[in-house]
N, C-alpha and C positions, 0 to 999 in steps of 0.2 A: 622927748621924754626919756628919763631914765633907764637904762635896765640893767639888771643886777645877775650875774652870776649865781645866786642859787633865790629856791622859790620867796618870796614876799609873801608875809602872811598880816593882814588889818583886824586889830582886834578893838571891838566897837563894847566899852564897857563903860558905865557912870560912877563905879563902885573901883578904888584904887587899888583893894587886896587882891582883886579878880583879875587886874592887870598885871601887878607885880608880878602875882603865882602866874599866870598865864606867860609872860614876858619870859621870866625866866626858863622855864619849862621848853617854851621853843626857842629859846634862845641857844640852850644848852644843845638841842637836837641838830640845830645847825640852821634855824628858817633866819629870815630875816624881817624883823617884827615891826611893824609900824600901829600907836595904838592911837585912839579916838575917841570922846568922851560922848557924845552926841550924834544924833543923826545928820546935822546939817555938816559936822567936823568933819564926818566918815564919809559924806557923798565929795568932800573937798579932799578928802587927802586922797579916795579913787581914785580924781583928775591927777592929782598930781603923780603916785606912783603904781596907777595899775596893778593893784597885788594879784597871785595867783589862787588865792582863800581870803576870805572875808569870815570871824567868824565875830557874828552882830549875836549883843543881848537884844532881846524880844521887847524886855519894859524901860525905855530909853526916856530920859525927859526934853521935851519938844518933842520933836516927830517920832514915834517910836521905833523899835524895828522891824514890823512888818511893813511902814511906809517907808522908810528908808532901801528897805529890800523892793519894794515897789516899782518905790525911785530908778534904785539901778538896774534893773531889771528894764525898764522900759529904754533905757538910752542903750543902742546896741553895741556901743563900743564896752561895756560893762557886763551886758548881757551874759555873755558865757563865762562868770568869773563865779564859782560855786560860794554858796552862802547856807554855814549853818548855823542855826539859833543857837543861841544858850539861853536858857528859859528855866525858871522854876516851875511854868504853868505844866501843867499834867494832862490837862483837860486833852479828847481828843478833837475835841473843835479847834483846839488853840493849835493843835499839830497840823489838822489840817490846814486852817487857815496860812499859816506860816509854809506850805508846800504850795496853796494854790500862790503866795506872790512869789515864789520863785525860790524859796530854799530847798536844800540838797539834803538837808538832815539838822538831825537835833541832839543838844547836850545836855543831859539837865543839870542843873545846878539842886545840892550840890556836887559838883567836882567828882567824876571817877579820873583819875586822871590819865592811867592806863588805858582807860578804856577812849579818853578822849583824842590823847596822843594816837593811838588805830586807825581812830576815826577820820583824824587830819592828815595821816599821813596816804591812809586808802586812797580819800576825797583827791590831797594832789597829785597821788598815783594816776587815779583815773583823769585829773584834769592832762596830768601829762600826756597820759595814752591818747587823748582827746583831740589834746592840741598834735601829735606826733601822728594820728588819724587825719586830722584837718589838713597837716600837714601835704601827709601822703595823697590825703582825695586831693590837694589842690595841686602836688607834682602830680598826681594820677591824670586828675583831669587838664593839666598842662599838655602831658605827655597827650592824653586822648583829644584833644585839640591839633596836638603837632600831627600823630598820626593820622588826624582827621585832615589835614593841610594836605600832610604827605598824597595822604590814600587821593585827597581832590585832586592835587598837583599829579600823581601817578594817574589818577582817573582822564586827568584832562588829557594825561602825557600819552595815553594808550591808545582815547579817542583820539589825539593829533599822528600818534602814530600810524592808527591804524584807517587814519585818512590819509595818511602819506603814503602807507602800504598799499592803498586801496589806489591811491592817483600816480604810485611810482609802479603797482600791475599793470594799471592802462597804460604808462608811458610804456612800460617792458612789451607789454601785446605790442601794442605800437609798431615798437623798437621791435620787434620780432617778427611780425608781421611787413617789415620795409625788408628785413635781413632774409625772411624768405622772397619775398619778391627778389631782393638783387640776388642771392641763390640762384634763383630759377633766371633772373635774366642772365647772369653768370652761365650756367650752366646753358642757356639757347647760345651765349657766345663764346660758349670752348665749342658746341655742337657746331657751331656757324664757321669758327676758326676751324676746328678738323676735318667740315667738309673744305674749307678751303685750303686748307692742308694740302688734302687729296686728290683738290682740284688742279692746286698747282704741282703737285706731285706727277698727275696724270697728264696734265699740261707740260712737265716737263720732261716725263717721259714720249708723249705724245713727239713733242717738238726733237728727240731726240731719236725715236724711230722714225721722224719723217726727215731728219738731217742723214740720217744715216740711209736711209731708203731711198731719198735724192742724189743723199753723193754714189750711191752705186747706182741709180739708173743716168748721173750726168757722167757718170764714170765710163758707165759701158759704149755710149759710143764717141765720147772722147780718148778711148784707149783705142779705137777701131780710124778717129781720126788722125791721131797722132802715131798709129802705129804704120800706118799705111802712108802719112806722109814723110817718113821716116827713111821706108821705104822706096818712096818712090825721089826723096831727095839724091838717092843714090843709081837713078837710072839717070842712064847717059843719053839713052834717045830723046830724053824729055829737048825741048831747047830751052834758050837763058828765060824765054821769058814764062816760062811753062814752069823753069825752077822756083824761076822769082815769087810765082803766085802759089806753088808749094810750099816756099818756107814763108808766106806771110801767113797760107792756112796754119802751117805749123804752128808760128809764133803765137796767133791770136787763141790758138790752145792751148797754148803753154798758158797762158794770160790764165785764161777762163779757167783750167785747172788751179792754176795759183790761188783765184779768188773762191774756190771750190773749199780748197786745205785753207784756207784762213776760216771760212765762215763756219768751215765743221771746227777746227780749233777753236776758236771761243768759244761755242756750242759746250766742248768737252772740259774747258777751263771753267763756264758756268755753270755746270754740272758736277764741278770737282773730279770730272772723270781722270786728267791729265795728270800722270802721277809719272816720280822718276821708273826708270825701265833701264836701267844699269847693263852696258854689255862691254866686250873687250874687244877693241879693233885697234890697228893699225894706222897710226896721227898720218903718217905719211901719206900712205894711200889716199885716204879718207880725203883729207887736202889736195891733194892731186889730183883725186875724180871729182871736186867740186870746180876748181880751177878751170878744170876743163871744160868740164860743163859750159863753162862761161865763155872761153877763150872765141870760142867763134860769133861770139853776139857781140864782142868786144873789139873784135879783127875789124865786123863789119861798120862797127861806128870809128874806127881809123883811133881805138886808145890801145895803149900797153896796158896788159893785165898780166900781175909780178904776184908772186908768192916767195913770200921774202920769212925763212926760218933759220930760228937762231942754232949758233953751231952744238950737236950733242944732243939735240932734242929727243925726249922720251919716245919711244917707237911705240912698242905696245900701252896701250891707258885703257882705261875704263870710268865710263862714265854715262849718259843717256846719247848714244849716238844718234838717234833722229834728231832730239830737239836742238842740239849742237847744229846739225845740217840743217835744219830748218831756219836757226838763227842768221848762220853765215848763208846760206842760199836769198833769204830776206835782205841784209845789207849789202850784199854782193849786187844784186840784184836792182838797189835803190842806185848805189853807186855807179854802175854804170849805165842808166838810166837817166838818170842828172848831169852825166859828166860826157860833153859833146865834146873836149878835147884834151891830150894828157893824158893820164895814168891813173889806175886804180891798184894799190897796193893791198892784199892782206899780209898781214905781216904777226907770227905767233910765236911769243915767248916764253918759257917756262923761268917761273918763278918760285924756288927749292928754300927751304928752312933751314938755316946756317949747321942744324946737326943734323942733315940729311941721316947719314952713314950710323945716327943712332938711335931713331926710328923705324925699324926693321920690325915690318909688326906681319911674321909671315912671306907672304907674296905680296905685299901691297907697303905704297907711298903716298900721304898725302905731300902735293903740291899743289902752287896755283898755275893758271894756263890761261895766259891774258892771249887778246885776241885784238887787233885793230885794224879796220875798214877803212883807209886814205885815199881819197879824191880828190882829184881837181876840178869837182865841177862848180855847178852853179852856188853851194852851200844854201844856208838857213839864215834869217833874218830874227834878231834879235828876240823881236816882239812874238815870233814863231815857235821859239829853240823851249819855249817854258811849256806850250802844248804840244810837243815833238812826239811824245809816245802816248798820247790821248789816241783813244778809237776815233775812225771815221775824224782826224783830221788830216786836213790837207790847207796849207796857203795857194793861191788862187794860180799862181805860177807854177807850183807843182802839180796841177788838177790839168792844167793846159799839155801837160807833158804825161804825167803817169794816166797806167790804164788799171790800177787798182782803184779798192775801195778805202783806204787809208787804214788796213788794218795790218798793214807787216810791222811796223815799230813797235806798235801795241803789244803783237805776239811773241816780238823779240824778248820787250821786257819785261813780260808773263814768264816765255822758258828758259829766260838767263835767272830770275827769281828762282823758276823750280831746280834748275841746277845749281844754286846755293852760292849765286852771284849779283854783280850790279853792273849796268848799264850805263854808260855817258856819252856826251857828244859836246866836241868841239866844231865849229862853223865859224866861218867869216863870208858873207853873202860876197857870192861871183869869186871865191878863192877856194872854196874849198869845204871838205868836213875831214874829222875822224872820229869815227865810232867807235870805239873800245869798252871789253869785259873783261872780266879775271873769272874763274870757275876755279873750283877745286877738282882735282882730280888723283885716282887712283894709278898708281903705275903699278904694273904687275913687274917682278921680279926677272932676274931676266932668265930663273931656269926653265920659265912658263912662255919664255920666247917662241914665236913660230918665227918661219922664214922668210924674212922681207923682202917681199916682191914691190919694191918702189921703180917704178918707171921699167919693170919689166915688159914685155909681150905677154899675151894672154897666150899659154900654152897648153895643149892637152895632151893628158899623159900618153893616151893612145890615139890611134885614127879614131874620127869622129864615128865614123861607118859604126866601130864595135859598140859603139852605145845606143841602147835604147831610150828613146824619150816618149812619156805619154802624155798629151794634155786634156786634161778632163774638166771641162768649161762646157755649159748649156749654153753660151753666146757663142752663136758662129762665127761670128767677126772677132772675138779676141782668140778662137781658136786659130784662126785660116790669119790674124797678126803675128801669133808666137809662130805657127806654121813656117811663116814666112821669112820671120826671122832667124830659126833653130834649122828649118832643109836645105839651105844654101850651104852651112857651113859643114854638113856631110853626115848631120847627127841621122839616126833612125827614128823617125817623128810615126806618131799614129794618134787620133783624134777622138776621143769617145764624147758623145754629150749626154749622156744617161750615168746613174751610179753603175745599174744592173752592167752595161757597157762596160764601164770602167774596169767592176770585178772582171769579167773574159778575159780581160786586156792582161790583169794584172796577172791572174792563174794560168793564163795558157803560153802568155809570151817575158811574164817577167821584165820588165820593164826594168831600169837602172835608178829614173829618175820620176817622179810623178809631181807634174804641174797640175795642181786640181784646185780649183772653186769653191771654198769651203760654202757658197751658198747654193751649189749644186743641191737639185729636189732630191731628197730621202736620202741624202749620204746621213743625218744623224740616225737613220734607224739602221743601220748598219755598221758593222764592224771592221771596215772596209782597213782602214789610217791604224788600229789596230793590230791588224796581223801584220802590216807593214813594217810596223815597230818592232814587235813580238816574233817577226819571222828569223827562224837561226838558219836559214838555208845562204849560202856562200853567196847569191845573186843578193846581195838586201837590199829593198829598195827606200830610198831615201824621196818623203813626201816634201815637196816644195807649196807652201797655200800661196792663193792667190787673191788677193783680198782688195775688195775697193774702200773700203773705210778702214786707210791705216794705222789703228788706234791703238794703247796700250791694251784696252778690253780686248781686241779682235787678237792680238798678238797672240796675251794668255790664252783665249781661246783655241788658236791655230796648234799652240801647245802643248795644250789639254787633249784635243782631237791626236796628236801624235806626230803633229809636224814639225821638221826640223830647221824650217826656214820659212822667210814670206817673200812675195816681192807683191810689190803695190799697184793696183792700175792706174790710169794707165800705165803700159809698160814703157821701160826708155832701156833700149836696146843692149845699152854697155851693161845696165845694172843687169839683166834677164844674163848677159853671156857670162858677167864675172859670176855670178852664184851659180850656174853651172857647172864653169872650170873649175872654180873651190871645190864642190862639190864631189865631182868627179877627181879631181885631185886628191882628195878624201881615201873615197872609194881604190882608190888605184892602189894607196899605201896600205889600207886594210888588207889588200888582196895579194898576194904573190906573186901570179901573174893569172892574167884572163883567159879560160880556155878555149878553145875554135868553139865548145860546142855550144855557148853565149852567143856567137854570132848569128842573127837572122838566117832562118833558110830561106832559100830561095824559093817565091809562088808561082814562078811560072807563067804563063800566057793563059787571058783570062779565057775561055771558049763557049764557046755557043751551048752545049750541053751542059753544062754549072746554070749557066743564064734558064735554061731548060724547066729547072727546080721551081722556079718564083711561078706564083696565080699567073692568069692569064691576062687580069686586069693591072694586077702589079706592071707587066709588061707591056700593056699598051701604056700606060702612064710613064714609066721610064722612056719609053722610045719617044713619046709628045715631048716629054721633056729635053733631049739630048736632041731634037730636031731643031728644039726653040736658043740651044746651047743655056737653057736655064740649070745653071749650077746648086740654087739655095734648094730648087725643087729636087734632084739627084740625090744631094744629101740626106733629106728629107727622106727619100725613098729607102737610100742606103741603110738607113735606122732602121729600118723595116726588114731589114734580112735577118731570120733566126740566128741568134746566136748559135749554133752549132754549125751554122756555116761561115765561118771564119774566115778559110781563105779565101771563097766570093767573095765577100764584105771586103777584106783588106786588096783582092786585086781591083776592084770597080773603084775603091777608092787610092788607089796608086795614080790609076788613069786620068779621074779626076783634078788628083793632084798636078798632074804633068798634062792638064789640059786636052788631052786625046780624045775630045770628044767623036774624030771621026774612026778611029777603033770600036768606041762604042758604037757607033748607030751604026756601022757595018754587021757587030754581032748583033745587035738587037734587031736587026731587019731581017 
């Protein structure tokens, strides 16, 4: 169907003049006029162009125009298209009637024409507003449709929502409820882990106070074996075969000490206790008293033992001197061991950085300091050489022979590591090995030189007589060792086993040198190593500790307490005399010279009247005891004399010393 750009108006008239005037009228106004002579013409030209006004005469011939209005009125496609009469009828029946079939209004004829043009133009006003109404309710109710969609679709989308919400809460409880549970099992398992923390903590302390506890109680009376075999290697009444069974006690102590210092060394490398401990000695010496060491275990298997150094080599260095001696006392040790005929070579060379001379950082050089172990003995076997420094190994030919536990190579290269080196070994089985490291090492300058004593004599500045020596040890046997060791050579030895003891010793006779026990009872509640340090009196006495756990801890410690030296138990005789004569060589240059009034006085003959002083019971138990020649009992007693009687205490124990038991039980009867 048609449609036209401005409104359509059907003018339904039988009467031609009524058309023309009319035709023209809105033609002029701008409508667009379709006319109709009859009712059946005007229900046809409807279909065909839909006008927006219809304006029907009333008295039409055929059907008239209130059936025609009828008509279209009843077909809904026509229904809302306004319709008004033009009628000559007046009557108000004929008006109604013409409103009940559906007109909108009435024009009479004749013709106002003003008044008609209002009429019509009103009429498709409001048809406008109408259709531009209809319009709008039908976007209205569009839109109220879509927002009704929306709102469902948002309704549904809130309810799905808020079932999501609802099943993604319970997932979260859930989820939150698994995350406190692993929380709390988290938290039983750091509480589980920190006691075992603590456990291995205490576990490791545990095993470190019972390594440490062990090696001074396997210590004390293998310092008492070894010091007295030592001893007695040097008496000549013994005969060969009395020597013989001496030095195999000896040896198999040396043994059992060895595997003593191994099992506390890894103890202290699994504890990270083993740290460097940097000191300055003498390369020469130091080599020479290892050397030695060895040279008679080496005589007695029929090999040459050679220390073989290169020309110009650094004298003074610094570096961790135990663990150096522990290394080469370990290889040294393997090597002639292994090696039933031939030669064992160490042999040490210094290896210097092409600008030595412009390096000068101070007193100190770095260089390297290689070090190599050559044998002739049995060597290593291929298949062996790749677990050589594994713990606890040994091949089955070496197990037949060594009397360790396979931990020396181990600890070799452990402390060649912490001295900031590397370990190797060449072998050819039944020809031989060499064992070689390089270390860094510090040389001190040479203004900070002291005086090399290489291959000298051990020399004391004075007679041994002028010096006092005290040893203050609650073990009677490493006391009556060092005893034995220190009174031959002419020193003035005295014995305390108590601290309380010790002070007498120290404030009434001044002492030169004090050998003491740092695990001596209640020396730490006292300020004993203290005043020793702190003393400005011209006599100063220099503390030596004595220590069975010879560890980096025990050192500091020995340090700390105020001591200027250690020596380690057991004791091995050259080391006890060379730190003496330093010592005392020390002392000598401090001093200008030593005055008579230093030297011991003299006590005199012990007498019957001193003896006099003591209980009555004290005195029967002394004389039981001196009848029985029990010595440990005497001493025993000896402790028992007040300290304000001095010189009894130091004459009874003179006698003892020099074995006089029949002096004694003469006075004592």
């Amino acid at each position: 169907m048609d449609k036209f750009p401005r409104e359509t108006i059907l003018i339904v008239d039988d009467r031609p003049d009524n058309l023309k005037l009319l035709f023209n009228l809105l033609t002029a106004e701008g409508f667009k006029v379709i006319i109709a002579r009859d009712g059946e013409n005007a229900i046809e030209r409807v279909k065909d162009f839909l006008p927006h006004l219809i304006l029907l005469d009333a008295m039409l011939p055929g059907i008239d125009g209130f059936e025609t209005c009828k008509r279209l009125k009843q077909n809904h496609a026509y229904a809302e298209i306004p319709i008004i009469f033009m009628t000559g009828l007046t009557s108000l029946k004929d008006k109604i009637k013409g409103f009940e079939v559906g007109g909108v209004d009435y024009i009479t004829k004749p013709f106002q024409l003003q008044e008609m043009l209002i009429r019509i133009k009103n009429h498709i006003k409001i048809q406008r507003l109408q259709h531009q109404l209809i319009k709008q309710n039908q976007q209205l109710q569009t839109e109220i449709k879509y927002r009704q969609t929306i709102e469902t679709a948002l309704l549904e989308a809130q309810n799905n929502l808020e079932q999501k919400v609802e099943k993604r809460t319970v997932q979260l409880k859930a989820t939150n409820a698994l995350l406190e549970q692993k929380i709390i099992d988290l938290q039983e398992i750091e509480i589980d882990l920190q006691q075992a923390f603590h456990a291995v903590e205490l576990a490791s302390r545990t095993k470190s106070d019972f390594l440490a506890k062990m090696s001074h109680e396997l210590r004390t009376p293998l310092n008492a074996i070894l010091g007295f075999t030592q001893l007695l290697g040097r008496d000549d009444s013994l005969s060969l075969s009395q020597q013989k069974r001496v030095e195999i006690i000896h040896e198999n102590s040396e043994n059992l000490l060895g595997l003593i210092n191994n099992i506390l060394s890894i103890s202290q490398l699994d504890d990270g206790q083993e740290v460097m401990q940097e000191n300055c000695f003498h390369l020469d010496n130091f080599l020479t008293t290892i050397i030695n060491f060895f040279r008679p275990k080496a005589i007695q298997k029929g090999l040459e033992l050679h220390l073989e150094l290169q020309e110009n080599l650094p004298q003074l260095i610094q570096t961790d001197e135990r663990k150096l001696r522990q290394v080469l006392i370990n290889l040294l040790d393997n090597a002639i061991a292994f090696t039933h005929k031939g030669n064992v070579r160490l042999k040490v060379n210094a290896v210097f950085p092409s600008n030595l001379e412009n390096i000068n950082n101070k007193n100190k050089h770095l260089f390297l300091l290689s070090f190599a172990i050559e044998d002739t003995g049995q060597g290593v076997s291929l298949e062996n050489l790749e677990h050589l420094f594994e713990p606890f190994t040994q091949d089955q030919k070496s197990l037949s022979l060594s009397k360790g536990m396979g931990l020396g190579l181990f600890l070799c290269r452990e402390f060649v590591h912490l001295l900031g080196g590397e370990i190797s070994v060449l072998s050819t089985l039944n020809s031989g090995s060499i064992f070689s490291f390089e270390i860094p090492i510090y040389l001190k300058s040479p203004e900070n030189n002291i005086e090399n004593t290489k291959n000298k004599e051990l020399l004391f500045p004075l007679e041994p007589i002028q010096y006092r020596l005290l040893i203050a040890d609650g073990i009677p046997e490493s006391c009556q060792n060092l005893f034995a060791i220190l009174k031959p050579l002419g020193f003035n030895v005295e014995i305390a086993s108590e601290i309380e003891e010790c002070l007498e010793f120290w404030h009434c006779w001044q002492p030169h040198i004090i050998l003491i026990d740092l695990s001596l009872p209640h020396l730490e509640n006292t300020q004993l190593l203290k005043q020793i340090v702190e003393s400005k009196t011209d006599n100063t006495t220099i503390a030596i500790a004595l220590i069975s756990n010879p560890s980096d801890e025990e050192w500091k410690n020995a340090i700390a307490q105020g001591c200027q030296d250690f020596i380690s138990k057991p004791f091995r005789e050259e080391v006890v005399v060379e730190k003496i004569v330093h010592h005392l060589s020390v002392l000598s240059r401090d001093r200008a010279t030593i005055s008579l009034d230093t030297l011991e006085p003299s006590l005199g003959d012990l007498t019957r009247e001193e003896l006099a002083i003591m209980p009555m019971q004290w005195l029967q138990q002394f004389s039981d005891a001196t009848r029985k020649i029990n010595e440990s009992q005497l001493r025993k007693l000896l402790e028992e004399i007040p300290s304000t009687e001095y010189n009894l205490r130091q004459k009874i124990a003179r006698l003892l010393d020099d074995f006089r038991f029949d002096i004694l039980s003469q006075l004592i009867d």
